[in-house]
MMTF fields as JSON, N, C-alpha, C and O atoms, coordinates in Angstrom:
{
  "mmtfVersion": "1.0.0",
  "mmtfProducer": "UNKNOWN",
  "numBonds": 371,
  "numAtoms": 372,
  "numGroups": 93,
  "numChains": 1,
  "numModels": 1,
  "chainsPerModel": [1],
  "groupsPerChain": [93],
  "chainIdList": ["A"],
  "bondAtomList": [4, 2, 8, 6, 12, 10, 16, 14, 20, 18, 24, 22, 28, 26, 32, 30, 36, 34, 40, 38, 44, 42, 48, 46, 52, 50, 56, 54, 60, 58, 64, 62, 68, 66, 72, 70, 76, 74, 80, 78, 84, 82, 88, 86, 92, 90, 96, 94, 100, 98, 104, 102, 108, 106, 112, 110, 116, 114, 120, 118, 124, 122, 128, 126, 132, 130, 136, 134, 140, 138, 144, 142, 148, 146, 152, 150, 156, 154, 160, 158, 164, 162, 168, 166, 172, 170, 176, 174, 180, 178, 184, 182, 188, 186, 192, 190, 196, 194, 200, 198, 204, 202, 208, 206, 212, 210, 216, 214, 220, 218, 224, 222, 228, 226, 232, 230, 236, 234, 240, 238, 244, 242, 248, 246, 252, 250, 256, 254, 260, 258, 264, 262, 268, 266, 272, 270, 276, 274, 280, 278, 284, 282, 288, 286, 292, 290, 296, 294, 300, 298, 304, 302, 308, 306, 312, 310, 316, 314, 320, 318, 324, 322, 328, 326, 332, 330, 336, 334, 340, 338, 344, 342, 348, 346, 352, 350, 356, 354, 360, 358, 364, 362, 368, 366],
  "bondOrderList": [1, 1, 1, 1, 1, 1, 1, 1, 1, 1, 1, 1, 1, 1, 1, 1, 1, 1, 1, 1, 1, 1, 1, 1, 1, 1, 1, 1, 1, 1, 1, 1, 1, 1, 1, 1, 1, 1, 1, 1, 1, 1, 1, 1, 1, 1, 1, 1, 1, 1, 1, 1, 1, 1, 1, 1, 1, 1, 1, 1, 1, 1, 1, 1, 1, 1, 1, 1, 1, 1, 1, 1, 1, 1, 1, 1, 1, 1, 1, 1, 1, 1, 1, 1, 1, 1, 1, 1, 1, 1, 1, 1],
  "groupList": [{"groupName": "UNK", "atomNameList": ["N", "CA", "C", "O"], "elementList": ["N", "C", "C", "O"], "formalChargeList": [0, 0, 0, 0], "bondAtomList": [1, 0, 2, 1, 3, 2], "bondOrderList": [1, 1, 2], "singleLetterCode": "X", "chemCompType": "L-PEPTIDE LINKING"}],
  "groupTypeList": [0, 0, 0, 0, 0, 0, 0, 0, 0, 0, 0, 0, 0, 0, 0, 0, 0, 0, 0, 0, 0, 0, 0, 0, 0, 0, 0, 0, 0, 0, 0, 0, 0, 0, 0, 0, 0, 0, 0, 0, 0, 0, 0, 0, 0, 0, 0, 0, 0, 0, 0, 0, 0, 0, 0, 0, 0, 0, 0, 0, 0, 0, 0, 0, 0, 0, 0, 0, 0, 0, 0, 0, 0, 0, 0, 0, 0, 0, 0, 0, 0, 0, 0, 0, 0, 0, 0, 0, 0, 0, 0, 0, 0],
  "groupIdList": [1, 2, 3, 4, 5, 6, 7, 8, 9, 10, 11, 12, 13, 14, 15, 16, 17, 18, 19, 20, 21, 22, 23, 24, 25, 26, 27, 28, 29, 30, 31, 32, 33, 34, 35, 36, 37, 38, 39, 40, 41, 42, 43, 44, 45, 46, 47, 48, 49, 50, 51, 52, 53, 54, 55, 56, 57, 58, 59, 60, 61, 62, 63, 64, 65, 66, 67, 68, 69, 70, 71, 72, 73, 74, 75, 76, 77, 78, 79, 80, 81, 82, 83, 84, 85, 86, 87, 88, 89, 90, 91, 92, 93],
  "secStructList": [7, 6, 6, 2, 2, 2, 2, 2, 2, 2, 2, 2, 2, 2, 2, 2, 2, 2, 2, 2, 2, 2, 2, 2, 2, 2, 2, 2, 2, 2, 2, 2, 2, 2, 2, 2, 2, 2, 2, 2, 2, 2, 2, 2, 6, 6, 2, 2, 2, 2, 2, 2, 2, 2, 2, 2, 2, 2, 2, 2, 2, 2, 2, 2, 2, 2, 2, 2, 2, 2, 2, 2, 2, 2, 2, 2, 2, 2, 2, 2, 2, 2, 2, 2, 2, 2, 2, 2, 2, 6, 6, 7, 7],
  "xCoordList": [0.797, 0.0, 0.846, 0.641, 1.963, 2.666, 3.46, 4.292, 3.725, 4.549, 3.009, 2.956, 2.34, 0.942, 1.16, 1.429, 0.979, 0.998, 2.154, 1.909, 3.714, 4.489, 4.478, 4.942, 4.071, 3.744, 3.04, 3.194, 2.013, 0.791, 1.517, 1.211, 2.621, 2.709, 3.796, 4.032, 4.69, 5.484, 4.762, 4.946, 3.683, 2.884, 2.584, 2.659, 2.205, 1.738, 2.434, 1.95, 3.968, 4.951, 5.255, 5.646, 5.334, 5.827, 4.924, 5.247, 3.842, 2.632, 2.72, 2.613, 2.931, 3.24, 4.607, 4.424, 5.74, 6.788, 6.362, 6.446, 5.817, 5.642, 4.846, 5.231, 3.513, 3.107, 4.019, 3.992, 4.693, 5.863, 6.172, 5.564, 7.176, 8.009, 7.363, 8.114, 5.888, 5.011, 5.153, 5.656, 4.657, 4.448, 5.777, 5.866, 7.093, 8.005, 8.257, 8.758, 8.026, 8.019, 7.284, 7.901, 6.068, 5.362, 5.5, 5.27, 6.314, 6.513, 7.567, 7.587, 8.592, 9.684, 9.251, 9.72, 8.449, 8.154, 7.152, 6.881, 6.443, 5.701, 6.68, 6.321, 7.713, 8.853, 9.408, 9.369, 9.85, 10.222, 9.549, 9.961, 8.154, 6.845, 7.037, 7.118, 7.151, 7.195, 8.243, 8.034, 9.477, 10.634, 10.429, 11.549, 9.694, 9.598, 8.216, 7.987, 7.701, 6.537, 7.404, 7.088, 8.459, 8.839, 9.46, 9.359, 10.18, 11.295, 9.891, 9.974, 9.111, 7.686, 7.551, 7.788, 7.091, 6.832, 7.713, 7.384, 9.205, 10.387, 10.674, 11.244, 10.346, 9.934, 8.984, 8.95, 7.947, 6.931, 6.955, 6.589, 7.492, 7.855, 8.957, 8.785, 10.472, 10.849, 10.112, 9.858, 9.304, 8.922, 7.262, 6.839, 7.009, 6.071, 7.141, 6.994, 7.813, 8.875, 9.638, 9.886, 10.023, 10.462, 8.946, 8.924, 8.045, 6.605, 6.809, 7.013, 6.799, 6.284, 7.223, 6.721, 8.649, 9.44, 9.398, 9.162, 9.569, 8.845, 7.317, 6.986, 6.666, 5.536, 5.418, 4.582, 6.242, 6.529, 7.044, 6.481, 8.509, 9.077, 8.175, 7.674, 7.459, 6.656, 5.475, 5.505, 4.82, 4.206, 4.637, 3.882, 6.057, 6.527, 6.792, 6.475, 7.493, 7.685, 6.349, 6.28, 5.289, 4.046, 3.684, 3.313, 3.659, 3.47, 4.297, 3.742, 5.48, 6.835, 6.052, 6.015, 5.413, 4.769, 3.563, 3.09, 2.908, 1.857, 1.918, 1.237, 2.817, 3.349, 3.722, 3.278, 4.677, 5.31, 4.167, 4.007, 3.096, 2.252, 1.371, 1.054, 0.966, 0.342, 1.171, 0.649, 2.303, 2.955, 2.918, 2.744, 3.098, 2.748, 2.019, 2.12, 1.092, -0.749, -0.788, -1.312, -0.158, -0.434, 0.824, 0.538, 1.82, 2.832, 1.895, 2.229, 1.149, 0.835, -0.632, -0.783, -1.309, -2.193, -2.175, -2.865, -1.061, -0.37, 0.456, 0.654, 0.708, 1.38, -0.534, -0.968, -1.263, -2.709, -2.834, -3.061, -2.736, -3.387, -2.595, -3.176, -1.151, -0.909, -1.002, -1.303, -0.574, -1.301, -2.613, -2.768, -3.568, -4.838, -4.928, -5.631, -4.374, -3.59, -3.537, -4.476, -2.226, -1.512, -2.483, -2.614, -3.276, -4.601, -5.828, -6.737, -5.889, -6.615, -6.834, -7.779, -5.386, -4.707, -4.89, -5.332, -4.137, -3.692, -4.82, -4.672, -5.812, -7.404, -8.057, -9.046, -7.36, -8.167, -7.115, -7.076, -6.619, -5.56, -5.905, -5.391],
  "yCoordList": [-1.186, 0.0, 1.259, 2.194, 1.225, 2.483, 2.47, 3.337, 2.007, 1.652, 2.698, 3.866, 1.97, 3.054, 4.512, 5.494, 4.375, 6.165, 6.773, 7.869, 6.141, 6.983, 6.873, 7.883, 5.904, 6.162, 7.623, 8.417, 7.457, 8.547, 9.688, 10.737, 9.796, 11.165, 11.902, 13.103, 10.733, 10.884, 11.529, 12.736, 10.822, 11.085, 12.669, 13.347, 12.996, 14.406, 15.43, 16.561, 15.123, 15.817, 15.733, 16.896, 15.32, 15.098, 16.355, 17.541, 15.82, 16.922, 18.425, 19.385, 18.426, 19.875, 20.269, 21.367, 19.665, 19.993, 20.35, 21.551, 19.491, 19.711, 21.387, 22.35, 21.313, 22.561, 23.935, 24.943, 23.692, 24.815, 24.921, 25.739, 24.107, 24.297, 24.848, 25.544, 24.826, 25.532, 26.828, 27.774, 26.866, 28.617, 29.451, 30.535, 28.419, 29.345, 29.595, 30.695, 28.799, 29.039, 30.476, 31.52, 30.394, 31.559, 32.793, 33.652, 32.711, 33.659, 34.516, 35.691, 33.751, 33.902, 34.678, 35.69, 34.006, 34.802, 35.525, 35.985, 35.955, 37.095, 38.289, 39.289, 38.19, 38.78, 39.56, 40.67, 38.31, 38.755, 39.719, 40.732, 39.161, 40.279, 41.468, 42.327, 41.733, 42.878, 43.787, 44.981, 43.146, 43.927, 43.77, 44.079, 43.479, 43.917, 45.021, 45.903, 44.853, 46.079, 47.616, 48.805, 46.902, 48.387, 48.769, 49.956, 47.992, 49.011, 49.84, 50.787, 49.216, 49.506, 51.17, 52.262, 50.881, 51.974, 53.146, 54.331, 52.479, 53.937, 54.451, 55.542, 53.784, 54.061, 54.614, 54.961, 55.084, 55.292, 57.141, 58.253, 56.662, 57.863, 59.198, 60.323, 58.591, 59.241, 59.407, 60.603, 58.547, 59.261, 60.78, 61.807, 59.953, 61.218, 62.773, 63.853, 62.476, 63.846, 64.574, 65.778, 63.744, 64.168, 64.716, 65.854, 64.246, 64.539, 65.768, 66.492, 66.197, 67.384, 68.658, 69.722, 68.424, 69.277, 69.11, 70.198, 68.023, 68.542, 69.151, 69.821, 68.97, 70.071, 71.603, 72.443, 71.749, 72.674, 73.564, 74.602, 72.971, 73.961, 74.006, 75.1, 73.45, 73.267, 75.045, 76.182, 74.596, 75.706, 76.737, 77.592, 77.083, 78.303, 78.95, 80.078, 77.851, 78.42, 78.732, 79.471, 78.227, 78.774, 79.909, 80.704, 80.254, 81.147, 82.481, 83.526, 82.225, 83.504, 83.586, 84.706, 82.478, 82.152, 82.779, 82.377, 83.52, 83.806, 85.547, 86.368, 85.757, 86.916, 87.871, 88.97, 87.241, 87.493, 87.546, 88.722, 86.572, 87.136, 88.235, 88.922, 88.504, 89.679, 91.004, 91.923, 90.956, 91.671, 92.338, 93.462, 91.413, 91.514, 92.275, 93.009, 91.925, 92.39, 93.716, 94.416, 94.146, 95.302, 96.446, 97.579, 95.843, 96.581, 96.536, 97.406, 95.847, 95.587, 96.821, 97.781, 96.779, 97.99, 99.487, 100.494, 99.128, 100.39, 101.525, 102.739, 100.733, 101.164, 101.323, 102.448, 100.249, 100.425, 101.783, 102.673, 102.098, 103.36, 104.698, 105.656, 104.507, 105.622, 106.188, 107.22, 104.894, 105.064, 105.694, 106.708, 105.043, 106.076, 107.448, 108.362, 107.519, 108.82, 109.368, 109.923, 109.106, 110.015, 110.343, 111.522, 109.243, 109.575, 110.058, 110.223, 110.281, 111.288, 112.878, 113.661, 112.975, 113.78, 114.95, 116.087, 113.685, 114.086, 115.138, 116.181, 114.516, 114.291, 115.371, 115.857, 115.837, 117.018, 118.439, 119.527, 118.084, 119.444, 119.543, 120.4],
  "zCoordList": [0.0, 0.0, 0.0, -0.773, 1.058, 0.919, -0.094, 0.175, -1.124, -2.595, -3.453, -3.84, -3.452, -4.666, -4.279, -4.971, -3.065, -2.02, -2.772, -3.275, -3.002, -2.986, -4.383, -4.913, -5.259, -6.634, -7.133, -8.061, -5.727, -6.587, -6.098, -6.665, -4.969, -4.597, -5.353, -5.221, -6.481, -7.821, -8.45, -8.612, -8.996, -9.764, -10.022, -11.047, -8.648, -8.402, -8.264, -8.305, -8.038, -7.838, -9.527, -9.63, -10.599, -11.709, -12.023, -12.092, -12.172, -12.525, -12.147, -12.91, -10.852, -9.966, -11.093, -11.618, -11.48, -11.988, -13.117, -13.376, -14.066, -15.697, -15.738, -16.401, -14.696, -14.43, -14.276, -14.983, -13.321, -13.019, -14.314, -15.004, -14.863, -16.082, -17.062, -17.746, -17.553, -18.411, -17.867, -18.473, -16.593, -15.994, -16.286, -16.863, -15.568, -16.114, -17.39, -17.624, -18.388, -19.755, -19.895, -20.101, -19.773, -19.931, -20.02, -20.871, -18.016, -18.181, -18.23, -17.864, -18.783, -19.59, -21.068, -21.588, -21.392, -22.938, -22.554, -23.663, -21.915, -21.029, -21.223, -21.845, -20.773, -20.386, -22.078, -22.608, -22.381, -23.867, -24.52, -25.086, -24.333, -25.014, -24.753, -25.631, -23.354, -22.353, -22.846, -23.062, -23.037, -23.396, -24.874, -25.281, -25.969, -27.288, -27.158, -27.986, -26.403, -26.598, -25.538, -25.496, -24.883, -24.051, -25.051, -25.36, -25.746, -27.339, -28.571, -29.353, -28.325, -29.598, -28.769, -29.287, -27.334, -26.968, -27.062, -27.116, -27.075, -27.065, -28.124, -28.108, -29.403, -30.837, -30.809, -31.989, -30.3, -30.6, -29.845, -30.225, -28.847, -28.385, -28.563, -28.093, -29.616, -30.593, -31.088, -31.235, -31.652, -33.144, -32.917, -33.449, -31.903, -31.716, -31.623, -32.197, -31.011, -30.076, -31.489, -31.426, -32.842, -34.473, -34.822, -35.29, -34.702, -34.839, -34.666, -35.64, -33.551, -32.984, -33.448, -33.81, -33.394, -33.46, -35.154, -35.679, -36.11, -37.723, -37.789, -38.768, -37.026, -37.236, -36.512, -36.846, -35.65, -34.84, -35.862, -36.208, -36.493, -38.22, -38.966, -38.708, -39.93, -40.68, -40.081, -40.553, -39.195, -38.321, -38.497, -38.96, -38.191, -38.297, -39.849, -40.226, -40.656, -42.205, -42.777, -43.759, -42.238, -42.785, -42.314, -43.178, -41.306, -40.558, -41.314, -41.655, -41.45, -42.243, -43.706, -44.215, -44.433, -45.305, -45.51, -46.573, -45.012, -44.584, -44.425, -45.04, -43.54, -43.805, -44.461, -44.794, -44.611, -46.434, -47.391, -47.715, -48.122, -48.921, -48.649, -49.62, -47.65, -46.595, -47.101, -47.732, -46.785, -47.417, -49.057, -49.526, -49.43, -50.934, -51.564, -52.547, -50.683, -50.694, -50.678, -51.546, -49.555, -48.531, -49.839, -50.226, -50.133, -51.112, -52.839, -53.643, -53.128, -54.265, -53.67, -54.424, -52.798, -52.764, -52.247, -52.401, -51.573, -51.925, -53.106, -53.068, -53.855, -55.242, -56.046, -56.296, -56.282, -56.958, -56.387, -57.206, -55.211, -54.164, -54.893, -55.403, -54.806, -55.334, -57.176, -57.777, -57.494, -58.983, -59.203, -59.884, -58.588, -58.648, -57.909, -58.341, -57.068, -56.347, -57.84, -58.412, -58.394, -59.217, -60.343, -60.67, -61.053, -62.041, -61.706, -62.519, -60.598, -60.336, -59.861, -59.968, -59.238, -59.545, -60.81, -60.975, -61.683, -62.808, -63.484, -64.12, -63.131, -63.738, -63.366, -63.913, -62.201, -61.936, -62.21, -61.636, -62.92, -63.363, -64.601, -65.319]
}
């Protein structure tokens, strides 16, 4: 009788082991996962941070961009302004 007992308590100890050895498997590649999604995340987080600082320039050259044709505007109706200035002027002499 005590021969089956220590059979079955093999038995159960084998089992308890094969178990462990899965879990640690697991979470061993748990692990792995963990440290390929922490590199995903630090990529992810350059690339937002190039993000920001290429749209940050971008922002601004439009902005000088923006200006500048304003300009244009403001020089191109000013010259119309004095031209008709001067023809009317003219027009009344």
């Amino acid at each position: 009788m005590s021969y089956d007992r220590l059979e079955e308590a093999k038995k159960q100890v084998d089992e308890v082991r094969g178990v462990m050895k899965k879990n640690v498997e697991l979470v061993i590649d748990r692990g792995d996962h963990i440290d390929v999604l922490a590199t995903k995340a630090e990529d992810l987080e350059l690339g937002a941070a190039r993000f920001k600082d290429q749209s940050t320039d971008l922002k601004r050259k439009e902005c000088c961009r923006h200006v500048r044709n304003v300009a244009y505007i403001v020089f191109l109706l000013v010259i119309f302004a004095l031209i008709i200035g001067v023809i009317y002027l003219s027009a009344k002499n």
